[in-house]
PDB file as gemmi writes it, atoms N, CA and C in Angstrom:
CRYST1    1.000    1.000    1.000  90.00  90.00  90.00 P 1                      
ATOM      1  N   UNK A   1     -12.088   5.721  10.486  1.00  0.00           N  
ATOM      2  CA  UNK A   1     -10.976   5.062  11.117  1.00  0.00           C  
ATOM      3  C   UNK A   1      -9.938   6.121  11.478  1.00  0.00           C  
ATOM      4  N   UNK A   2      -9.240   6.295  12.829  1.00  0.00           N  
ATOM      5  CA  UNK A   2      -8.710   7.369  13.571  1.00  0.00           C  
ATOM      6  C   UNK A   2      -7.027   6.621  12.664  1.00  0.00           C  
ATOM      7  N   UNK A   3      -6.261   7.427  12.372  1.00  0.00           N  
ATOM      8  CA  UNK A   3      -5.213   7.427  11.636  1.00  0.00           C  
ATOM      9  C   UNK A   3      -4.189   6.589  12.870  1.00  0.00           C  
ATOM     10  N   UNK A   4      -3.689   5.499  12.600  1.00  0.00           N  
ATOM     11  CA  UNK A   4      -2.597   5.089  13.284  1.00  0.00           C  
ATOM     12  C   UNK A   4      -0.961   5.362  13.547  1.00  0.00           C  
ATOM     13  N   UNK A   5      -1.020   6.652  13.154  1.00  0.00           N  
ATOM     14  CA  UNK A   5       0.528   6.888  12.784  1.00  0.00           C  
ATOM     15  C   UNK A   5       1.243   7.510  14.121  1.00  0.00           C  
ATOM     16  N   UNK A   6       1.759   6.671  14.942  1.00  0.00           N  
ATOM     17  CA  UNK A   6       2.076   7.224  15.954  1.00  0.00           C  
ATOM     18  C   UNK A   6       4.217   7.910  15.757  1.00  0.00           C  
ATOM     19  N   UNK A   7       4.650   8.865  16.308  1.00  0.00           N  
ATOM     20  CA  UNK A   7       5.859   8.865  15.681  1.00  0.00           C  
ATOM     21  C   UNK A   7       6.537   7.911  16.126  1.00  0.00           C  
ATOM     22  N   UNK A   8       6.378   7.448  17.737  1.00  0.00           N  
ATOM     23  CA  UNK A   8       7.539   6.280  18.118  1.00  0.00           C  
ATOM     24  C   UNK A   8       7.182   4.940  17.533  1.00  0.00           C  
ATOM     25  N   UNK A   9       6.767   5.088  16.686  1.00  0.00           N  
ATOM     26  CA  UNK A   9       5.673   3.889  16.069  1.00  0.00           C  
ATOM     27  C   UNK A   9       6.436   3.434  14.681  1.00  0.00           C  
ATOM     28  N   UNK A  10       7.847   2.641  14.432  1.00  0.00           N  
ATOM     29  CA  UNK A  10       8.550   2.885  12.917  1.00  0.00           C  
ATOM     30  C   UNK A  10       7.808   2.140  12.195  1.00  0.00           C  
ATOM     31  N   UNK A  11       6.754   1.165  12.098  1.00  0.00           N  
ATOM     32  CA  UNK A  11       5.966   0.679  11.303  1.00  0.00           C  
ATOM     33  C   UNK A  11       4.573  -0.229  11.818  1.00  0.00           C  
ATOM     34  N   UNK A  12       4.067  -0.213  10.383  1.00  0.00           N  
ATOM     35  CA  UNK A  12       2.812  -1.219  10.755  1.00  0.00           C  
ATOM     36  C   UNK A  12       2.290  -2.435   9.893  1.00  0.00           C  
ATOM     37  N   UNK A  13       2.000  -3.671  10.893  1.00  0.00           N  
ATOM     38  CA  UNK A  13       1.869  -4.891  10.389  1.00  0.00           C  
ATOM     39  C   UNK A  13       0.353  -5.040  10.191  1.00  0.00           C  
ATOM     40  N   UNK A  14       0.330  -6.076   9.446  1.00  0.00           N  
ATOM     41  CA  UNK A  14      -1.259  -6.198   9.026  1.00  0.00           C  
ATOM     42  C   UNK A  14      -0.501  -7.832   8.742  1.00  0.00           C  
ATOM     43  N   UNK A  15      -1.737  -8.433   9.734  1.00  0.00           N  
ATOM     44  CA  UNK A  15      -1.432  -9.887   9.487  1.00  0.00           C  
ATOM     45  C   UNK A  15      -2.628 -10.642   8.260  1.00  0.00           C  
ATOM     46  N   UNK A  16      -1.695 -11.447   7.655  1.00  0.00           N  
ATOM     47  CA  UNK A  16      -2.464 -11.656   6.664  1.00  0.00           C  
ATOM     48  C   UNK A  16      -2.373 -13.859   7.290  1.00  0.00           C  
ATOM     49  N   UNK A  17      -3.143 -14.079   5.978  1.00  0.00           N  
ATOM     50  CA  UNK A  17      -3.614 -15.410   6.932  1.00  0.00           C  
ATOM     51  C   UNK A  17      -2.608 -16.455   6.654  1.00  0.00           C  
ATOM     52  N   UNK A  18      -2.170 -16.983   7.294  1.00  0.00           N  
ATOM     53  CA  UNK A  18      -1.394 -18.296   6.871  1.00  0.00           C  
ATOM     54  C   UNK A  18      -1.434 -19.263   5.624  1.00  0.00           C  
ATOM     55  N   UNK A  19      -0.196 -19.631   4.984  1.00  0.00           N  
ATOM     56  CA  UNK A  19      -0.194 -20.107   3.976  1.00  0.00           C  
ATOM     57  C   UNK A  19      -0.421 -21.480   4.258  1.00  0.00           C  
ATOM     58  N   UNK A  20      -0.658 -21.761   5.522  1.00  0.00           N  
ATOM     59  CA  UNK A  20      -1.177 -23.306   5.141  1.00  0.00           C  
ATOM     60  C   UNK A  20      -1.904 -23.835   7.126  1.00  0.00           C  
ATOM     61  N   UNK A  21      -2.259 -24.703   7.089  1.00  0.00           N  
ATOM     62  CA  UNK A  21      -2.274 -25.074   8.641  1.00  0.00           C  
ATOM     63  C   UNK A  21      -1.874 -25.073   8.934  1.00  0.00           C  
ATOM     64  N   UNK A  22      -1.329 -25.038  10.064  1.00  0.00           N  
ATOM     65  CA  UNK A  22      -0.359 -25.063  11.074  1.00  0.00           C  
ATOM     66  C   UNK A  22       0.860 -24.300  10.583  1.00  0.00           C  
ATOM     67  N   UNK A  23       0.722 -23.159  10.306  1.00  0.00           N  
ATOM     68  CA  UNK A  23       1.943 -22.093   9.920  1.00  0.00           C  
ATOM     69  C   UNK A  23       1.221 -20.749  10.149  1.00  0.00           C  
ATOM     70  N   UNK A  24       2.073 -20.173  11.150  1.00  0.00           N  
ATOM     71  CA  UNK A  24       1.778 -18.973  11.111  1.00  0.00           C  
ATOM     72  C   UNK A  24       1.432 -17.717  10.204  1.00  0.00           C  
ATOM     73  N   UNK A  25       1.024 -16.639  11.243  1.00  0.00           N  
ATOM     74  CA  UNK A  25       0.183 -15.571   9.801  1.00  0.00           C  
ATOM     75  C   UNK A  25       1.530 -14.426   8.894  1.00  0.00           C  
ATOM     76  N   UNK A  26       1.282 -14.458   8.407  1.00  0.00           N  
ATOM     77  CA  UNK A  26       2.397 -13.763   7.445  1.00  0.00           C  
ATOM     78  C   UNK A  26       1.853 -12.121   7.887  1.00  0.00           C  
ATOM     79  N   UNK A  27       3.197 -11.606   8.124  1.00  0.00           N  
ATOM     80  CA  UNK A  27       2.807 -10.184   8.251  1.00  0.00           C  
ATOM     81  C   UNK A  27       2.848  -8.914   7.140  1.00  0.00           C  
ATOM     82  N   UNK A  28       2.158  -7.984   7.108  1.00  0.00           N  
ATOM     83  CA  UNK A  28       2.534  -7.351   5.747  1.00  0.00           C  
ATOM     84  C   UNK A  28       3.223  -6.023   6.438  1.00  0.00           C  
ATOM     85  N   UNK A  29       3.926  -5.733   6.295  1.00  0.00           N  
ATOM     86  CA  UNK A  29       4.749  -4.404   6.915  1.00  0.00           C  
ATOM     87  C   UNK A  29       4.556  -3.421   5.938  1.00  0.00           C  
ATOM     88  N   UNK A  30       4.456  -2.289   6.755  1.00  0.00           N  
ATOM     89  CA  UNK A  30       3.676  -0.803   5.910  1.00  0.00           C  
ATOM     90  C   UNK A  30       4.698  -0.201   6.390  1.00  0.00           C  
ATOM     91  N   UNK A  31       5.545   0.709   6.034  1.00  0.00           N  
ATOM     92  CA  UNK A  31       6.297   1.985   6.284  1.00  0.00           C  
ATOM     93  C   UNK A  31       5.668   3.511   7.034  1.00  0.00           C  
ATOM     94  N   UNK A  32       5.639   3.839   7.760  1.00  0.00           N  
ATOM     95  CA  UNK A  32       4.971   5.462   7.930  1.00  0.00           C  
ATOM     96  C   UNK A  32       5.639   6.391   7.336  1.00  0.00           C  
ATOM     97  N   UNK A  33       5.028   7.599   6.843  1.00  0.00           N  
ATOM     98  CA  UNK A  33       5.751   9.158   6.750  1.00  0.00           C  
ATOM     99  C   UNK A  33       4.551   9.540   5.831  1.00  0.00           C  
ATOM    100  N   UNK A  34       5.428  10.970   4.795  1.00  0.00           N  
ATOM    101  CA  UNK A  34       4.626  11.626   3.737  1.00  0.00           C  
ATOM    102  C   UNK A  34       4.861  10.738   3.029  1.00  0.00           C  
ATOM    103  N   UNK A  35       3.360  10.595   2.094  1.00  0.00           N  
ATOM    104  CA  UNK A  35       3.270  10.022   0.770  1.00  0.00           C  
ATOM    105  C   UNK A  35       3.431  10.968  -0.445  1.00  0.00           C  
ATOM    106  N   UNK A  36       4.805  10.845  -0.694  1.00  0.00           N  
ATOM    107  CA  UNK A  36       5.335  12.060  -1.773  1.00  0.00           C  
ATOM    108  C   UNK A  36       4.384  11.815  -3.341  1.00  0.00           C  
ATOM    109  N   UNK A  37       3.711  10.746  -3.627  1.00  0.00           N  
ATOM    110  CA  UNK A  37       2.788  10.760  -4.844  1.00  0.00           C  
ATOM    111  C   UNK A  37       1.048  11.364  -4.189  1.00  0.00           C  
ATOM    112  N   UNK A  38       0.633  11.812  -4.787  1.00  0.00           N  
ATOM    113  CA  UNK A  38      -0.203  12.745  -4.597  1.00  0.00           C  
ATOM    114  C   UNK A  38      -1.577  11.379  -5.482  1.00  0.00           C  
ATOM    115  N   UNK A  39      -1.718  10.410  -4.846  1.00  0.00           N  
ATOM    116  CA  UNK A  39      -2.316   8.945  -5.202  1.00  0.00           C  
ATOM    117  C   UNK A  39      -4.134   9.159  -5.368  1.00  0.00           C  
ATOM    118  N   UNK A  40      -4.661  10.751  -4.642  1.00  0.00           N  
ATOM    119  CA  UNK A  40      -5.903  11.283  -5.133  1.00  0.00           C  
ATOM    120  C   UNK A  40      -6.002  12.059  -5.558  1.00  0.00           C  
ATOM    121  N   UNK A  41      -5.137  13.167  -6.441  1.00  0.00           N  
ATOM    122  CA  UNK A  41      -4.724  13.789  -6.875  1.00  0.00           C  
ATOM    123  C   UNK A  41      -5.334  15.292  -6.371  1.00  0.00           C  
ATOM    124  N   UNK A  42      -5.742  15.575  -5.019  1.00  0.00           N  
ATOM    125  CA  UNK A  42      -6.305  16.495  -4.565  1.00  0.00           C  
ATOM    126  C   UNK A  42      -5.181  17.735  -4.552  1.00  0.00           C  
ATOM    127  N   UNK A  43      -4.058  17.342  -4.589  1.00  0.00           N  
ATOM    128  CA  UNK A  43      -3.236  18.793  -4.652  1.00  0.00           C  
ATOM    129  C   UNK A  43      -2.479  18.751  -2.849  1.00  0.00           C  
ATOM    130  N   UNK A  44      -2.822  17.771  -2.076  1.00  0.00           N  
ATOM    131  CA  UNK A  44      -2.603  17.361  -0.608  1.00  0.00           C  
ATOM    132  C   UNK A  44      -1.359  16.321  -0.986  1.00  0.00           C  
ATOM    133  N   UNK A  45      -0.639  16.585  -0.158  1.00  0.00           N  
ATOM    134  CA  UNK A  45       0.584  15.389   0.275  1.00  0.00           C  
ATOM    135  C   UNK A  45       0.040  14.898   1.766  1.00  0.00           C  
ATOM    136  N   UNK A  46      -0.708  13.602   1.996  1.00  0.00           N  
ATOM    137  CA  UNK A  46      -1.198  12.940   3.164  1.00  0.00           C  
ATOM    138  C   UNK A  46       0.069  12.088   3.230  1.00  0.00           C  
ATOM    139  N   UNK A  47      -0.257  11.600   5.280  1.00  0.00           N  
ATOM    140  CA  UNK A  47       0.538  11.177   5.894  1.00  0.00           C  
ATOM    141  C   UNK A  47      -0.211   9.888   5.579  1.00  0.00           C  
ATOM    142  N   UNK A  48       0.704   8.525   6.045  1.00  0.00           N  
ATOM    143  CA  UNK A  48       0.206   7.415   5.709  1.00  0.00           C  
ATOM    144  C   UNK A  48       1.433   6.544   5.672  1.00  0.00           C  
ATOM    145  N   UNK A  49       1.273   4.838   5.441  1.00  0.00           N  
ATOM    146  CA  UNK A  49       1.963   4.250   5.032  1.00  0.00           C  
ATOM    147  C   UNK A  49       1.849   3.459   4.239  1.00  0.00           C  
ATOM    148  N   UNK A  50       2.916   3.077   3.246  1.00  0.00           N  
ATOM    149  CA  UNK A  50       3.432   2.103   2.696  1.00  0.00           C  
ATOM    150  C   UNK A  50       3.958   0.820   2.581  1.00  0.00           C  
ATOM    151  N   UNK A  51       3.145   0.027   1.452  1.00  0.00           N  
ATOM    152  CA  UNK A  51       4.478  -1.204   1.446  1.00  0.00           C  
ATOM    153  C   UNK A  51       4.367  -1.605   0.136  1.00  0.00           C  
ATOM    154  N   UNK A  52       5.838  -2.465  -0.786  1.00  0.00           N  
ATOM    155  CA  UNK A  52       5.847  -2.608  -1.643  1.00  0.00           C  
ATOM    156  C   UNK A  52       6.786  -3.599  -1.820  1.00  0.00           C  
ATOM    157  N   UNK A  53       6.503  -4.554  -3.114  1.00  0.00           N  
ATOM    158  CA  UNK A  53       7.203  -5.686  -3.144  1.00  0.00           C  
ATOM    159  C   UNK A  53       7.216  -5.795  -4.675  1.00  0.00           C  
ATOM    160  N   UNK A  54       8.623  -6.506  -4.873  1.00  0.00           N  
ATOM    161  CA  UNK A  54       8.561  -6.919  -6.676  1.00  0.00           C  
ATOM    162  C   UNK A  54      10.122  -7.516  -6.522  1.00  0.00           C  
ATOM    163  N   UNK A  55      10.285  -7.998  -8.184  1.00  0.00           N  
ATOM    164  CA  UNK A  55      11.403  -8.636  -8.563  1.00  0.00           C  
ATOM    165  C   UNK A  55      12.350  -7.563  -8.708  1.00  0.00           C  
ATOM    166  N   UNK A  56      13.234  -8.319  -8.892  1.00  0.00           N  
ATOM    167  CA  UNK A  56      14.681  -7.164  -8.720  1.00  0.00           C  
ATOM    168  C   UNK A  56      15.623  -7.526  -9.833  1.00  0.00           C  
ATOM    169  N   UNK A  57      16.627  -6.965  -9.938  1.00  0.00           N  
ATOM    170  CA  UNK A  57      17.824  -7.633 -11.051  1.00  0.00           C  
ATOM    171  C   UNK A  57      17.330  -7.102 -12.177  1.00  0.00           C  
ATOM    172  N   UNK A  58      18.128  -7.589 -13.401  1.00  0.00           N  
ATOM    173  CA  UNK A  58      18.632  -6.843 -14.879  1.00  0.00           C  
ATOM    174  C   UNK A  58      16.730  -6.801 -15.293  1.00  0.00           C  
ATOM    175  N   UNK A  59      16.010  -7.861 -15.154  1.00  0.00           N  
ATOM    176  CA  UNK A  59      14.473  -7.522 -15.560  1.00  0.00           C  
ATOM    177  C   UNK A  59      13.563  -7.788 -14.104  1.00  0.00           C  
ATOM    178  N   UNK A  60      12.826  -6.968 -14.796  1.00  0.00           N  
ATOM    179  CA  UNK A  60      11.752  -6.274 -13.807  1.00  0.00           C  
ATOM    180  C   UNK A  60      10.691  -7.693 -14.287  1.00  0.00           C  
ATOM    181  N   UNK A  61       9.558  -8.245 -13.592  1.00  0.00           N  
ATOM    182  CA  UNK A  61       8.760  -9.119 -13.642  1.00  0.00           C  
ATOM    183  C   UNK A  61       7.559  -8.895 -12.974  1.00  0.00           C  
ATOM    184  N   UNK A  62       7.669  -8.586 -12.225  1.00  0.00           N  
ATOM    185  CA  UNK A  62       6.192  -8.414 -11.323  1.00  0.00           C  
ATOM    186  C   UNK A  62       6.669  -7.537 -10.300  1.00  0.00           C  
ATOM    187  N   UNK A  63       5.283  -6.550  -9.812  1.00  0.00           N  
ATOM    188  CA  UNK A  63       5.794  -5.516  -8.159  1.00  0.00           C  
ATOM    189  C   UNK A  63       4.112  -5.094  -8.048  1.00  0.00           C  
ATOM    190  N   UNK A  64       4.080  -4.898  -6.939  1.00  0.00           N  
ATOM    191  CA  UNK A  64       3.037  -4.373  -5.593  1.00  0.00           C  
ATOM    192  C   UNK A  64       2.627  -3.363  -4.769  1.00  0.00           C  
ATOM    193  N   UNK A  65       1.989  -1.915  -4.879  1.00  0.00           N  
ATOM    194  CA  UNK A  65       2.361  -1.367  -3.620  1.00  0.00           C  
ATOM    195  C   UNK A  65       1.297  -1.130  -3.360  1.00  0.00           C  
ATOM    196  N   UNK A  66       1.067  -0.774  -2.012  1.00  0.00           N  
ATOM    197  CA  UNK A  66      -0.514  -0.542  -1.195  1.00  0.00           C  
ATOM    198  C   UNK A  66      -0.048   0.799  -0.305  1.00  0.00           C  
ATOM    199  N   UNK A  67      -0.879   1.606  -0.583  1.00  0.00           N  
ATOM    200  CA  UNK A  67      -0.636   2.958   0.525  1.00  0.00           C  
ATOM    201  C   UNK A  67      -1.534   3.494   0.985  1.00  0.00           C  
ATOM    202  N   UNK A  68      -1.783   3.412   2.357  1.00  0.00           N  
ATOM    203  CA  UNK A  68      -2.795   4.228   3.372  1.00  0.00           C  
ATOM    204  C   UNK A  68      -2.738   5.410   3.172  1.00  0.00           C  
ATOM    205  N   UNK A  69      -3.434   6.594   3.100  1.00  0.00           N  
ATOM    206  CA  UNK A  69      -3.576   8.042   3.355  1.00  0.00           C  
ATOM    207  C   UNK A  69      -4.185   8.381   4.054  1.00  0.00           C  
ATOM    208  N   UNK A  70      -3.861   9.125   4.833  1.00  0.00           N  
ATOM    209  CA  UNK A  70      -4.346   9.597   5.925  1.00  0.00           C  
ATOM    210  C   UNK A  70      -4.514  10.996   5.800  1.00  0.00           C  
ATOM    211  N   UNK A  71      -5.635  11.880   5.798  1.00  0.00           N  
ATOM    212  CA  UNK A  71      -6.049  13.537   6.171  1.00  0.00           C  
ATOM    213  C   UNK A  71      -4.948  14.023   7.507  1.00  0.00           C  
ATOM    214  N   UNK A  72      -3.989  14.566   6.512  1.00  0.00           N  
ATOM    215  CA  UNK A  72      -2.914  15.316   7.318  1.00  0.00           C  
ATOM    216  C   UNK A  72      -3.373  16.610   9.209  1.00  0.00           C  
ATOM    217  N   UNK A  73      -4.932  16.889   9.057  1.00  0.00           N  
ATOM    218  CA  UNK A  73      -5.561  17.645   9.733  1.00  0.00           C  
ATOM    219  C   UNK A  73      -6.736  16.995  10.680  1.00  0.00           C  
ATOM    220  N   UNK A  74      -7.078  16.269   9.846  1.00  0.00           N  
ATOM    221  CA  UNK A  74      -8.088  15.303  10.918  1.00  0.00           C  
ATOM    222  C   UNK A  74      -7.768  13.927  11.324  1.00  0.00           C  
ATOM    223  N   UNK A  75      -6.435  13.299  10.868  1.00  0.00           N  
ATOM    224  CA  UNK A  75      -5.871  12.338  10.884  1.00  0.00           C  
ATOM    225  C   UNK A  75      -7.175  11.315  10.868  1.00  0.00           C  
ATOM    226  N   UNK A  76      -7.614  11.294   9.580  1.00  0.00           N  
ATOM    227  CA  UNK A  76      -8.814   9.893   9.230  1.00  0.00           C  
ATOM    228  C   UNK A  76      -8.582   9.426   8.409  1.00  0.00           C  
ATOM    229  N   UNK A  77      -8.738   8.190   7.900  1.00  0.00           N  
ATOM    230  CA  UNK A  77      -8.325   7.385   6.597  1.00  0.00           C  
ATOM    231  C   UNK A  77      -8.906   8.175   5.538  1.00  0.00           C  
ATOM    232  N   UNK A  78      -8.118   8.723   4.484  1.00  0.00           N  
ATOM    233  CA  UNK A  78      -8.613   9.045   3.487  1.00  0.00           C  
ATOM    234  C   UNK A  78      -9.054   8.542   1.714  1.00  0.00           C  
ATOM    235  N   UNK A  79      -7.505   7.127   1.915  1.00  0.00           N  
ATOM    236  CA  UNK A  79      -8.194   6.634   0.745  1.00  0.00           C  
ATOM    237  C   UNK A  79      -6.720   5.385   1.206  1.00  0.00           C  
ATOM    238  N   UNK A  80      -7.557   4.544   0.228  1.00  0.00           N  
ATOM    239  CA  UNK A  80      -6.331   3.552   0.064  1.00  0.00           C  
ATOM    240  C   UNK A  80      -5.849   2.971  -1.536  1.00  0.00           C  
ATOM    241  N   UNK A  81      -5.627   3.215  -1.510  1.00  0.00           N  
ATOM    242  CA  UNK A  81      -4.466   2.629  -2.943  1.00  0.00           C  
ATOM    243  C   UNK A  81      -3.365   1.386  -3.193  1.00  0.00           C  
ATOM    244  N   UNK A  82      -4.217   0.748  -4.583  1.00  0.00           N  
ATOM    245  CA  UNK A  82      -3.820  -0.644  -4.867  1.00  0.00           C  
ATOM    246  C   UNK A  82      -2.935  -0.480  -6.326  1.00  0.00           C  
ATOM    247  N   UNK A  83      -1.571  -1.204  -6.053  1.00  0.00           N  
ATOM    248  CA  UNK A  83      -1.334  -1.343  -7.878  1.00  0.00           C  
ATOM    249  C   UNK A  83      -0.295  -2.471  -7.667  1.00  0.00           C  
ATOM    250  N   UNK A  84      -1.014  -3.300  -8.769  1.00  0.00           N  
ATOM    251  CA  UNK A  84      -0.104  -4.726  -9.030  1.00  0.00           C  
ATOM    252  C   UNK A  84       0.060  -4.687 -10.532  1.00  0.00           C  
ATOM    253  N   UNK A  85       1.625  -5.075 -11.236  1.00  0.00           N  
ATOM    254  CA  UNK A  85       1.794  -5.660 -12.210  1.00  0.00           C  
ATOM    255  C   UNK A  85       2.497  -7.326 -12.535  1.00  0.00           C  
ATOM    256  N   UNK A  86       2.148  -7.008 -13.569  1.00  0.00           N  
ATOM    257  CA  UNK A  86       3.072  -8.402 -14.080  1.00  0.00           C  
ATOM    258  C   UNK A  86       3.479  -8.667 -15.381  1.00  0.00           C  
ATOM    259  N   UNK A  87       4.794  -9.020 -15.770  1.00  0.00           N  
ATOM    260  CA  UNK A  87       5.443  -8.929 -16.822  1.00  0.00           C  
ATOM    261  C   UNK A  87       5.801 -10.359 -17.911  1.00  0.00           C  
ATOM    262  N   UNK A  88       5.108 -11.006 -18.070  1.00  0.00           N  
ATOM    263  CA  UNK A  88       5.082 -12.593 -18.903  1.00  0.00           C  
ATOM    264  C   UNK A  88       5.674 -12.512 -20.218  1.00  0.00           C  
ATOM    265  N   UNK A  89       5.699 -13.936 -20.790  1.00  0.00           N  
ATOM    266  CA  UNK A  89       6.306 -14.093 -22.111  1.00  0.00           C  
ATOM    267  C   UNK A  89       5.483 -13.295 -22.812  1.00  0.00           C  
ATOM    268  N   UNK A  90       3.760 -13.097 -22.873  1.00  0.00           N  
ATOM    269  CA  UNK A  90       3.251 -12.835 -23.919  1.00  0.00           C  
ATOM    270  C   UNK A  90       2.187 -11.598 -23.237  1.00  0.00           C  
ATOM    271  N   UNK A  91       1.063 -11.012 -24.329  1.00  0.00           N  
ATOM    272  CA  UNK A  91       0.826 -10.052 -23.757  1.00  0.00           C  
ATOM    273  C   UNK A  91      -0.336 -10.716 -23.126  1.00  0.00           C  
ATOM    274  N   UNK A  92      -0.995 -12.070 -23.050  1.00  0.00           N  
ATOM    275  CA  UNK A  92      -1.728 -12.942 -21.986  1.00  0.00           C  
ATOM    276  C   UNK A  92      -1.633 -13.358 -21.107  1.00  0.00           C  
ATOM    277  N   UNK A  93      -0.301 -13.133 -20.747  1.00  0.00           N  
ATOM    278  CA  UNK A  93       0.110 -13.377 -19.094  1.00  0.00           C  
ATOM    279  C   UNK A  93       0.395 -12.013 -18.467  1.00  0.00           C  
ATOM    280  N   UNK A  94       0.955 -10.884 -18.990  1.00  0.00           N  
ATOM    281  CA  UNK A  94       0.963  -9.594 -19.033  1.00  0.00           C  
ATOM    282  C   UNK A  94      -0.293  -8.562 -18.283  1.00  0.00           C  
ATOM    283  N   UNK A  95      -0.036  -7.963 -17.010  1.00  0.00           N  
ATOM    284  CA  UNK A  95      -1.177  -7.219 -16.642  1.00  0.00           C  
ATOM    285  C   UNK A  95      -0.711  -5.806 -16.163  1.00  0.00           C  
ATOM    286  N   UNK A  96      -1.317  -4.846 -15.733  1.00  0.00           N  
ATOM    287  CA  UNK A  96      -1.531  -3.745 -14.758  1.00  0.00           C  
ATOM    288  C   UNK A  96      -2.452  -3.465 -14.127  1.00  0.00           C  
ATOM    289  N   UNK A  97      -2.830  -3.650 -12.779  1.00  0.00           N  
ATOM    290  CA  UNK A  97      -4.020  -3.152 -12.260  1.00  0.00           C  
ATOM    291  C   UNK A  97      -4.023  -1.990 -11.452  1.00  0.00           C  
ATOM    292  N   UNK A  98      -4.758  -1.279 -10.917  1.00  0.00           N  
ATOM    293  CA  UNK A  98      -4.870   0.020 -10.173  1.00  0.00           C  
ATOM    294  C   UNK A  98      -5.692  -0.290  -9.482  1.00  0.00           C  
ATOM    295  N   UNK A  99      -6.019   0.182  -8.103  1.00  0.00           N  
ATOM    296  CA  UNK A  99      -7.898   0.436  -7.520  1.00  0.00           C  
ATOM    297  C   UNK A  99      -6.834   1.568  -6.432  1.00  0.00           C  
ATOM    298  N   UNK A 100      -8.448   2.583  -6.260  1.00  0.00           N  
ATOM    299  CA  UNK A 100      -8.361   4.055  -5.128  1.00  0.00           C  
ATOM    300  C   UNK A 100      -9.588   3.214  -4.551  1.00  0.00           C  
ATOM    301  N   UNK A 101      -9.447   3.750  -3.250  1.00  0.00           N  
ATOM    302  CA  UNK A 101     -10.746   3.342  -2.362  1.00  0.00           C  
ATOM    303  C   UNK A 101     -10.738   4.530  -1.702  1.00  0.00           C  
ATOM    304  N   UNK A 102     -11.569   5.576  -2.120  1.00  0.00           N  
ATOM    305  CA  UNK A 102     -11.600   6.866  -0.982  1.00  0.00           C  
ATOM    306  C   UNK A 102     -12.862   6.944  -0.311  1.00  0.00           C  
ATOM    307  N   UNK A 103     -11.925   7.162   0.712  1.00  0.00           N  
ATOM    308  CA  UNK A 103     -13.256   7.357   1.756  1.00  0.00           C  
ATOM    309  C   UNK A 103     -13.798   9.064   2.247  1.00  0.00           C  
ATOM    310  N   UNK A 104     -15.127   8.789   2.511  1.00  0.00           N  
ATOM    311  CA  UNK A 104     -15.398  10.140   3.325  1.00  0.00           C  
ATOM    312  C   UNK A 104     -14.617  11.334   4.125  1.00  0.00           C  
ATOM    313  N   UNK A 105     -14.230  12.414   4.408  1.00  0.00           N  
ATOM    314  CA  UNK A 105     -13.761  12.583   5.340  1.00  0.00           C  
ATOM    315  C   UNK A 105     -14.661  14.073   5.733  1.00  0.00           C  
ATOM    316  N   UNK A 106     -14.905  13.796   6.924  1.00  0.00           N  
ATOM    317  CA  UNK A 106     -15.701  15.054   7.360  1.00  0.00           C  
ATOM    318  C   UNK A 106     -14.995  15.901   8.905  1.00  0.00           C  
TER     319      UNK A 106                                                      
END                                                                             
């Protein structure tokens, strides 16, 4: 996949599917630039974007972020990166998840 990061380009949507019939698709907005966490730990700062969502205020409860990387030189998808938490009364409602999805790059 040829890297979408154009500069006059300030972000990118990814439509996700409607929460019900007859309601439109919800968009997910990604940020562009450097991805200052190093998310494959190759020792590379890739270009790519971001998006991220969570609770706010005196406690933290739940948050989201998803980040594209992109091969700064061949501009190709290089990996994508998942992390969701969540913060409950007990440690059974309580999670952290992670997933890397790296792809090839030749």
């Amino acid at each position: 996949m040829r890297c979408p990061v154009y500069p006059e380009k300030p972000f990118l949507l990814v439509l996700l599917d409607p929460p019900a019939p007859g309601f439109p698709p919800n968009p997910l907005r990604f940020a562009p630039g450097r991805l200052a966490d190093d998310f494959d730990q190759d020792g590379v700062l890739e270009i790519g974007y971001m998006a991220t969502a969570g609770s706010g205020g005196r406690t933290f409860t739940s948050g989201w972020v998803q980040a594209l990387g992109y091969d700064p030189a061949k501009r190709l998808l290089k990996y994508e990166y998942l992390m969701a938490v969540r913060e409950g009364e007990s440690q059974y409602t309580s999670y952290a998840q992670e997933r890397l999805v790296r792809f090839r790059v030749r």
